[in-house]
N, C-alpha and C positions, 0 to 999 in steps of 0.2 A: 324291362330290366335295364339299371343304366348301367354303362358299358364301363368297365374299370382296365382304369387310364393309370400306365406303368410309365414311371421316370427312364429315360434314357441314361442318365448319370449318378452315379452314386453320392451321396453325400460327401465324402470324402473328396471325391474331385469337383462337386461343383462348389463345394467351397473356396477350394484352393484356384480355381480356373476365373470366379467371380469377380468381373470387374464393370465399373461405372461406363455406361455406352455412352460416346458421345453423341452420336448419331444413329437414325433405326432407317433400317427398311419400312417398306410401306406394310408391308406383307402381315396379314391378319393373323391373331393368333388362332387357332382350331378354336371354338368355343367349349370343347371337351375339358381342354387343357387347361383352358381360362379359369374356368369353374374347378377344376382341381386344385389350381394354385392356391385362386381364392379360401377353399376348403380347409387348406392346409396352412396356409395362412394365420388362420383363427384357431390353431391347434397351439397356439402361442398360451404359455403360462402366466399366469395374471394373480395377484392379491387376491384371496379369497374367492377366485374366480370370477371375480369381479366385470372383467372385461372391459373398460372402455373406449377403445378402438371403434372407431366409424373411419370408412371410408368412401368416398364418393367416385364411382367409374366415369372416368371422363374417356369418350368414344368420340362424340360427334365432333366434326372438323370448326364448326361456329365456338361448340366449348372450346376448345384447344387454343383458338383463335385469343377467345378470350382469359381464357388461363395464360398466356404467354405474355399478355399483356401486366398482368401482376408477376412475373418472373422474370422481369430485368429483358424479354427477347429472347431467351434463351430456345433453340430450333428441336432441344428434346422433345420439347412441349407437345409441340406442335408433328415430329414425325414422327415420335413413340405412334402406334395403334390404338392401345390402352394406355391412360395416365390417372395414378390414384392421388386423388387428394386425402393425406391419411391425417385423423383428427383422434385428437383425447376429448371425452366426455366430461365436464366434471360433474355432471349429473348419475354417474355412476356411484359418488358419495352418498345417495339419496336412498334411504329405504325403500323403495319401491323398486331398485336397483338391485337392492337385497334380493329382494322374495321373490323377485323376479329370477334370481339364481338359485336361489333355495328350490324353485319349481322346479328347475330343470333338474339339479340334481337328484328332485326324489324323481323323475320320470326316468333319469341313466339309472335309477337304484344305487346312487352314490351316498345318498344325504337321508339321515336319522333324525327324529324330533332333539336330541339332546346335540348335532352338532348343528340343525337350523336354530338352537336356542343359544347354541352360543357365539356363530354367526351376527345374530341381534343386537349380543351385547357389543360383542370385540370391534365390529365395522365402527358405529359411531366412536367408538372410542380412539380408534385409529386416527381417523378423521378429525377428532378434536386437538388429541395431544400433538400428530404429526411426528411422529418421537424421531423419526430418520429421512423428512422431507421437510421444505418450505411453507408449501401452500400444494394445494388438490391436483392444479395445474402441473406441480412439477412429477405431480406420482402419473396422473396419467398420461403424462409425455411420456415417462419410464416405460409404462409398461404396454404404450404403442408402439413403441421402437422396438421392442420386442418381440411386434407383430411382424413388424417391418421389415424387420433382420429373417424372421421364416419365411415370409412373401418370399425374398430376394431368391433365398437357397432354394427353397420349393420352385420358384422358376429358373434359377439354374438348371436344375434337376430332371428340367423338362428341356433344355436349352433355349430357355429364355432367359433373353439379356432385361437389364435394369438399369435405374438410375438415380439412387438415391438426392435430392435436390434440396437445400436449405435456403435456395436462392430467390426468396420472394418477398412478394410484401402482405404478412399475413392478414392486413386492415382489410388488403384490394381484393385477398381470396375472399373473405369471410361475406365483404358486400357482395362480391358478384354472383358467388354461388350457394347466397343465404342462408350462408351458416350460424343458428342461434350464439348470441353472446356466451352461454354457457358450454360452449363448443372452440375448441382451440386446434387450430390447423399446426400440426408439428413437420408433415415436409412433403412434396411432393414425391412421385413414384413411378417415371414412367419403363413402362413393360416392353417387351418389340422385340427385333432381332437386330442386332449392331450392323448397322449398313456399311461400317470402315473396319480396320483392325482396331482391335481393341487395345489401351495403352498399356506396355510394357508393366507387367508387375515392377509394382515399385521400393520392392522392398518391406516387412515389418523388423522392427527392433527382436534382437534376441531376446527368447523367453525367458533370460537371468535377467535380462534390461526391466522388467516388466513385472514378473515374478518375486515374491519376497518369500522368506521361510518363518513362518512363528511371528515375527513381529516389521514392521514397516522398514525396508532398505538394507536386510538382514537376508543375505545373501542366501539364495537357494541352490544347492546342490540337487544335479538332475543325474539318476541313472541310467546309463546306456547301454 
């Protein structure tokens, strides 16, 4: 029976506590935890549940090694414990990407013949017009980052620190750690427990800074 693994921190605070580690302890993550992260992770909301999220565990001290070398030297890399190389699919555009969803759905008892039929149609159609995206690439960056941002909180939640990372050369990742062309590295992620203090919250913009009411720069009134 496997053993069900309860978060130390509420949502609430590990949001608000969550910050970029620059540095990790050596110190391994439980593998209980790892695996719950990860679980929770992929609890992330996608297009038509589409999913195209991959990511690659990087554990071994040789990988690390060589991942840090496409990351400017950067020493996360390298003492995170766990580092994810997190990637957009765009072969998730792909029919077979579909039905491959559709299955799953009718095995959760989510998914009906009349909304796998409309599935069929609506995806490709997505995929052609692009009505609210550039190109394939910029939808499944979207909606990996969105995996990313749960990863992050789901290991807060466990108190594990992170690091979100843009700092690389996506050519050097893709050779080194033979990532199909049809595959696009959107950022590194490494996991660990912060070996320093962690840096001063820095501030976000007020929620009026940020916030519109009904139309673009159209001030919002907040009740208190």
């Amino acid at each position: 029976m496997p053993i069900e693994i309860q978060p130390s921190i509420n949502v609430k605070t590990a949001i608000e506590s969550r910050r970029a580690a620059r540095s990790f302890k050596p110190d391994r993550i439980p593998p209980a935890i790892l695996a719950e992260i990860l679980r929770l992770g992929v609890r992330s909301p996608s297009g038509y549940n589409l999913q195209p999220w991959r990511f690659i565990v990087i554990e071994d001290p040789a990988s690390k090694e060589k991942l840090k070398t496409c990351a400017f030297d950067q020493r996360q890399v390298v003492e995170a414990p766990i580092v994810l190389i997190c990637c957009g699919d765009r072969r998730a555009a792909e029919p077979e990407n579909t039905e491959a969803v559709i299955e799953l759905g009718k095995a959760a008892g989510a998914m009906n013949d009349n909304l796998a039929g409309y599935m069929r149609q609506a995806i490709p159609q997505l995929f052609e017009h692009r009505p609210s995206f550039d190109s394939v690439e910029t939808w499944t960056n979207r909606h990996t980052m969105l995996a990313v941002a749960h990863l992050m909180i789901a290991a807060k939640s466990f108190g594990v620190d992170s690091c979100p990372m843009e700092g690389f050369v996506s050519a050097k990742v893709k050779e080194a750690f033979k990532i199909p062309e049809q595959v696009d590295v959107c950022c590194l992620l490494p996991l660990g427990y912060a070996a320093e203090p962690l840096k001063q919250y820095g501030g976000r913009f007020d929620v009026t800074q940020v916030y519109y009411s009904e139309s673009y720069g159209k001030e919002l009134q907040i009740e208190t």
